[in-house]
TORTORZA-799407 format. One record per residue (C-alpha): residue number from 1; residue in one letter; x negated, z, y. Coordinates in steps of 0.05 Angstrom, whole numbers. Each point is the difference from the previous one (the first is absolute). Example, Ala and Ser with C-alpha at 12.3 -4.5 7.8 and 13.67 -1.06 7.14 Angstrom:
! residues 2
{nr: 1, rest: a, px: -246, pz: 156, py: -90}
{nr: 2, rest: s, px: -27, pz: -13, py: 69}
END
This chain:
! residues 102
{nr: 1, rest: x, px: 1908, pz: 884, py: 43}
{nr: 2, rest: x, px: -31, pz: -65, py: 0}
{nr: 3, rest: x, px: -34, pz: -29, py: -61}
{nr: 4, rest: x, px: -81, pz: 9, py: -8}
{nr: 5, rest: x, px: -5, pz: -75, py: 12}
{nr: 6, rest: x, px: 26, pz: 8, py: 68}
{nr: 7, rest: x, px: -39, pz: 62, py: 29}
{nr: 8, rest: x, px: -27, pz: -11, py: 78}
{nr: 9, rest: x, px: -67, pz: 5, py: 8}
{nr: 10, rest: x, px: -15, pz: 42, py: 51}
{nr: 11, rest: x, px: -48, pz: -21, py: 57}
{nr: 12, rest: x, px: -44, pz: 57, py: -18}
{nr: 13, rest: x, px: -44, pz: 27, py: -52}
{nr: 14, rest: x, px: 3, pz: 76, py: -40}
{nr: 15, rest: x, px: -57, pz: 39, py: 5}
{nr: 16, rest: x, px: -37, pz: -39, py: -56}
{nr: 17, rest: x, px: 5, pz: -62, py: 36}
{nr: 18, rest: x, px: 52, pz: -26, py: -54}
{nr: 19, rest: x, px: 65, pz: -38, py: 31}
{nr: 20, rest: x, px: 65, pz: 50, py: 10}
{nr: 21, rest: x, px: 72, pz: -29, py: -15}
{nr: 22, rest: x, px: 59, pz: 19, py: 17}
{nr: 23, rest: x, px: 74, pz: -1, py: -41}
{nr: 24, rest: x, px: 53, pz: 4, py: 39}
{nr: 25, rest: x, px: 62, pz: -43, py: 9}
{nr: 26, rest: x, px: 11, pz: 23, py: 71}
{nr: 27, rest: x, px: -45, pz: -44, py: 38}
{nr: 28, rest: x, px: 19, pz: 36, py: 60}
{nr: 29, rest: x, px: -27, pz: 68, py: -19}
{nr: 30, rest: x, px: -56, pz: 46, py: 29}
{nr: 31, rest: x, px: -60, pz: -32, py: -33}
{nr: 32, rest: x, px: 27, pz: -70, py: 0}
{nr: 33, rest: x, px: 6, pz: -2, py: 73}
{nr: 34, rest: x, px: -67, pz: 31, py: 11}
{nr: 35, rest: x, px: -33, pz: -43, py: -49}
{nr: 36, rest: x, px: 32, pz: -56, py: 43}
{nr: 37, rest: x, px: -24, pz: 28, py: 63}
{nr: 38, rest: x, px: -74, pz: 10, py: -25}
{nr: 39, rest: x, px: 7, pz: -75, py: -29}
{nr: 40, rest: x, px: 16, pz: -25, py: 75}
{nr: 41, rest: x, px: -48, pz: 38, py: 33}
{nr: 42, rest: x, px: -55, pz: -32, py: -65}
{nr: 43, rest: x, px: 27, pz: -61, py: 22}
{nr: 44, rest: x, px: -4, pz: 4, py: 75}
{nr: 45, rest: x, px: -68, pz: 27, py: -11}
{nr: 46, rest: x, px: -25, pz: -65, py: -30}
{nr: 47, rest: x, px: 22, pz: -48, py: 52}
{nr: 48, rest: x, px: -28, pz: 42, py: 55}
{nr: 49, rest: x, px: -71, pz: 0, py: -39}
{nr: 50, rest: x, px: 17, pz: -80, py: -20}
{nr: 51, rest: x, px: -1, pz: -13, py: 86}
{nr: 52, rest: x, px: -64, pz: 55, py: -8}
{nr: 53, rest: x, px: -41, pz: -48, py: -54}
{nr: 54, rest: x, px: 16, pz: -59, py: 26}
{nr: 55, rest: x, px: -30, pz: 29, py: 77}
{nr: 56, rest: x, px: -60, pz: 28, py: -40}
{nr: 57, rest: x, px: -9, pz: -72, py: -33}
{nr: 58, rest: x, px: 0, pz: -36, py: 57}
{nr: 59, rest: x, px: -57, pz: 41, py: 33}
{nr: 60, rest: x, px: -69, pz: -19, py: -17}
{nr: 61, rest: x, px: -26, pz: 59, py: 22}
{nr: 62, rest: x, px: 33, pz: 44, py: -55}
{nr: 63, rest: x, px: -41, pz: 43, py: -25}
{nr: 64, rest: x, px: -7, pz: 20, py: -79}
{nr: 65, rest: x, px: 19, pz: 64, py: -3}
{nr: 66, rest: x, px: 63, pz: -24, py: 38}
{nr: 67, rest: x, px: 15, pz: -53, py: -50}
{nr: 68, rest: x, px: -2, pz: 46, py: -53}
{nr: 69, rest: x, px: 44, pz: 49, py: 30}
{nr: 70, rest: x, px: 47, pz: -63, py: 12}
{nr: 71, rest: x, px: -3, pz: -22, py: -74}
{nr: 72, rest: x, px: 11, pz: 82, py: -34}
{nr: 73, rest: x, px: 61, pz: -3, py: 53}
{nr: 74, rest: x, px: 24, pz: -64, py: -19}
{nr: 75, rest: x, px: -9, pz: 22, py: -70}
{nr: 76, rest: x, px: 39, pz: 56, py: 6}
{nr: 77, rest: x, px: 56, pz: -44, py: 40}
{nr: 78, rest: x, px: 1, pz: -50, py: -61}
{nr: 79, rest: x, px: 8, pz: 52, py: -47}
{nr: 80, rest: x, px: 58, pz: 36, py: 28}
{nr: 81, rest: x, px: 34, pz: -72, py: 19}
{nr: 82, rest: x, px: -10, pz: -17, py: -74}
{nr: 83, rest: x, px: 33, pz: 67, py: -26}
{nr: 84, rest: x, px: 60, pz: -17, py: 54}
{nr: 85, rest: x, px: 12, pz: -70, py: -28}
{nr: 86, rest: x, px: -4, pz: 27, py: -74}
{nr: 87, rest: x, px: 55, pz: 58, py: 15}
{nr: 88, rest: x, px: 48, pz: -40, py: 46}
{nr: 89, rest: x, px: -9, pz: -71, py: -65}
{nr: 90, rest: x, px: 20, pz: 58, py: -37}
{nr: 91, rest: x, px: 55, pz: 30, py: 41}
{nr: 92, rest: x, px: 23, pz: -77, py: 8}
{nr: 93, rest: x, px: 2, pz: -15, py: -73}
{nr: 94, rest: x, px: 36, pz: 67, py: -22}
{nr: 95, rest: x, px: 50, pz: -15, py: 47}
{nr: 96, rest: x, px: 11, pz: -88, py: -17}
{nr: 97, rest: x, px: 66, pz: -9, py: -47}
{nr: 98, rest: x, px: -8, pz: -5, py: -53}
{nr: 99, rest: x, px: 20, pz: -57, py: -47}
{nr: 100, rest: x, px: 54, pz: 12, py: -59}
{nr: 101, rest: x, px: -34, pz: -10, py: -62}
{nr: 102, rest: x, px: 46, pz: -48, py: -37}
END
């Protein structure tokens, strides 16, 4: 089992909006390959609304409603890219060598 410092944070949220983790050492389970799965679809996602915004930018006759919708998307994209950085710095760290304490 891995230790609690080294949990992967899932790219979803529980019911109560409150981060999941998993502890496994068996990064090719079930849930670890679906998390990965949802993370490159979160990720895919984002780029295809990044080519979106910057269309949307560029036309000046956007209207406000439309730019709003674009910012709660982009929103949403940020947050999920965020929560994918923070679990795969994890996943990166946990697995580094370590150095011998001397």
């Amino acid at each position: 089992m891995t230790a609690p410092n080294e949990l992967r944070l899932l790219p979803w949220s529980g019911p109560d909006g409150r981060p999941c983790y998993l502890s496994t050492d068996d990064r090719g389970g079930y849930v670890s390959r679906l998390a990965d799965n949802i993370e490159a679809v979160q990720l895919g996602s984002a780029v295809e609304l990044l080519e979106h915004a910057s269309v949307t930018l560029d036309d000046q006759e956007a209207a406000l409603d439309e730019m709003r919708c674009l910012i709660k998307e982009l929103t949403g994209a940020l947050r999920d890219t965020l929560r994918v950085a923070i679990s795969r710095g994890h996943l990166l760290a946990a697995s580094e060598p370590r150095e011998p304490a001397y």
